[in-house]
C-alpha positions in Angstrom: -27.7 -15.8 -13.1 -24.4 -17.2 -13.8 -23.1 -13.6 -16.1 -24.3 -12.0 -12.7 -22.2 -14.2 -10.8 -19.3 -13.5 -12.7 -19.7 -9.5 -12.8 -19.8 -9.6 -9.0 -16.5 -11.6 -8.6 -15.1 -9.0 -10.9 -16.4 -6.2 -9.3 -14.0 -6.3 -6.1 -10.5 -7.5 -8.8 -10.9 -4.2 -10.7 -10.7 -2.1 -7.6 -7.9 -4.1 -6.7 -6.4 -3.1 -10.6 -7.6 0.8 -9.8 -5.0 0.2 -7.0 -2.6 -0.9 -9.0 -3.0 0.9 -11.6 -2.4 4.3 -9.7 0.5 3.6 -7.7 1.9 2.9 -11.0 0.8 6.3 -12.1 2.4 7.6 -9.1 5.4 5.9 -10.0 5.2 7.4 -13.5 4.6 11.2 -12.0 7.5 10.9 -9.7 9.8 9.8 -12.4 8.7 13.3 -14.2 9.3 15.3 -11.4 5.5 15.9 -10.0 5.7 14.7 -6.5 2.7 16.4 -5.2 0.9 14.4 -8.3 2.2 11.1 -6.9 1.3 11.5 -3.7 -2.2 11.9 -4.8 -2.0 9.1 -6.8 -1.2 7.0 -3.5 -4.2 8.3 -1.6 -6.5 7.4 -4.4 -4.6 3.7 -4.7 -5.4 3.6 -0.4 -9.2 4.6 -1.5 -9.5 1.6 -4.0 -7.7 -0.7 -1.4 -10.4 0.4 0.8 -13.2 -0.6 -0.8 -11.9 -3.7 -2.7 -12.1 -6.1 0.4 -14.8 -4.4 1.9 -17.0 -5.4 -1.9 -15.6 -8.4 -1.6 -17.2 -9.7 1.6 -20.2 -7.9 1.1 -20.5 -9.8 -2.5 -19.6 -12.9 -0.9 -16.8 -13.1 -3.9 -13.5 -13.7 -1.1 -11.2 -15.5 -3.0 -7.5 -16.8 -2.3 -7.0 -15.3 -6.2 -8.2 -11.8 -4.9 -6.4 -11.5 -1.5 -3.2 -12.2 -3.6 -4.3 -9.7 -6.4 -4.5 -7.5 -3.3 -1.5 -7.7 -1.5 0.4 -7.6 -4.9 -1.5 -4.0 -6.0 -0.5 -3.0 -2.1 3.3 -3.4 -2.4 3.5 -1.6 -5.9 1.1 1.1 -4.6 1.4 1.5 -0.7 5.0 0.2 -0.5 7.1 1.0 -3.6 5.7 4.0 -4.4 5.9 5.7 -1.5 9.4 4.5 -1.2 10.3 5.8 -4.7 8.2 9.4 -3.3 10.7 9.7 -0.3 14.1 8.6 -2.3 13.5 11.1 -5.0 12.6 14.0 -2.2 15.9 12.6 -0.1 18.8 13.8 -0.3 21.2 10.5 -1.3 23.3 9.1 1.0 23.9 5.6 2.9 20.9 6.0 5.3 18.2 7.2 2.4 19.3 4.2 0.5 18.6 1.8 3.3 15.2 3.4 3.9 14.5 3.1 0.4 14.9 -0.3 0.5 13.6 -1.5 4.1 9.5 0.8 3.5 8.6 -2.4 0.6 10.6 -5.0 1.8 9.2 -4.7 5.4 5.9 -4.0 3.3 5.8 -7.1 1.6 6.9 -9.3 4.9 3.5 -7.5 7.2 1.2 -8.2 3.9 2.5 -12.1 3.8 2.4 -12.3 7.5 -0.9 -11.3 7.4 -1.8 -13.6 4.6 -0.6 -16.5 6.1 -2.1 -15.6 9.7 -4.5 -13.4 9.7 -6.0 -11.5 12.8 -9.2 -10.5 13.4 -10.1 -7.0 15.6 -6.6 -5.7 14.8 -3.6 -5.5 12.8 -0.2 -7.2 14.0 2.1 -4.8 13.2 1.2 -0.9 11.9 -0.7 -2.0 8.3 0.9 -1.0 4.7 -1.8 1.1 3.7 -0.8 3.7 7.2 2.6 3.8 6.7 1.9 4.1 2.8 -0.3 6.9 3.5 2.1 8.5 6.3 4.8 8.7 3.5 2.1 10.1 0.7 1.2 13.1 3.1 5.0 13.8 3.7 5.5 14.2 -0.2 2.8 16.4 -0.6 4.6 18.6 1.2 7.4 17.5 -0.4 9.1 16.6 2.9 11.0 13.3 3.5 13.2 11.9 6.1 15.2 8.6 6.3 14.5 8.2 9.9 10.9 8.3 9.7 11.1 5.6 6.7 13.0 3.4 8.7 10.5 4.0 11.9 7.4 3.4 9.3 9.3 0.7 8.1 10.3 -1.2 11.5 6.3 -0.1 12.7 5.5 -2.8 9.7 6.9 -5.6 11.4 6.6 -5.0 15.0 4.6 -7.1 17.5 2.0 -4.4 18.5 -1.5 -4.6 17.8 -3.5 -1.6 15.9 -7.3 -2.3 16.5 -9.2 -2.2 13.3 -11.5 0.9 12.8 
């Protein structure tokens, strides 16, 4: 019973490491030049983010350890990846730079707001794993824009409430 036990607190911690694993594989394609690759790779990491929480509670395994795990795998993944997507798409300049850096940092402020009060219904603030997403489908069409990074990016930290589908 207890090896049973263990495998099902592992089970939800290596989707979490499938997340993280491929938005570093999207990092990896994007520094070789295949953007439409890395964007893939970021709707696969939103899959496994997905269904690690969801095999969590239905396992009963929710653990501080895992949420963590989580919302570390999420900024790689649904917030520096992305970012790195739309920088290497941009065309540099002041404004590109500033979005590059404002998508994960305003990603990692929403994921510890969150941790440290979370809601229930909806999300504070638009979640990582939308705007993540909303960036992924612009770079596989191999379309960026600073203004829209910066929008997705503010969206992260704003007061309104998304319900939770």
């Amino acid at each position: 019973m207890c090896l049973i036990n263990h495998l099902a607190r592992a089970v939800p911690n290596l989707f979490t490491i499938g997340n993280l694993l491929s938005g570093v594989f999207s990092i990896t394609f994007n520094m070789n030049g295949y953007f439409r690759t890395a964007a893939m790779f970021i709707f696969l990491s939103a899959i496994f983010d997905l269904f690690d929480g969801r095999l969590a509670r239905r396992l009963k395994v929710n653990s501080e350890f895992g949420v963590e795990l989580d919302s570390l795998a999420d900024i790689v993944s649904l917030g520096v990846a992305p970012a790195l997507l739309f920088y290497c798409l941009e065309a540099p300049s002041f404004l590109t730079t500033i979005a590059f850096m404002l998508f994960p940092t305003m990603g990692a402020l929403r994921l510890a707001k969150f941790n440290v009060k979370p809601t229930r219904g909806y999300f504070m603030g638009l979640p990582i794993t939308a705007a993540g997403l909303l960036m992924a489908c612009l770079g596989v069409f191999q379309y960026s824009n600073s203004l829209i990074t910066i929008l997705l990016s503010i969206l992260m930290v704003s007061p309104i409430r998304i319900k939770k589908l």
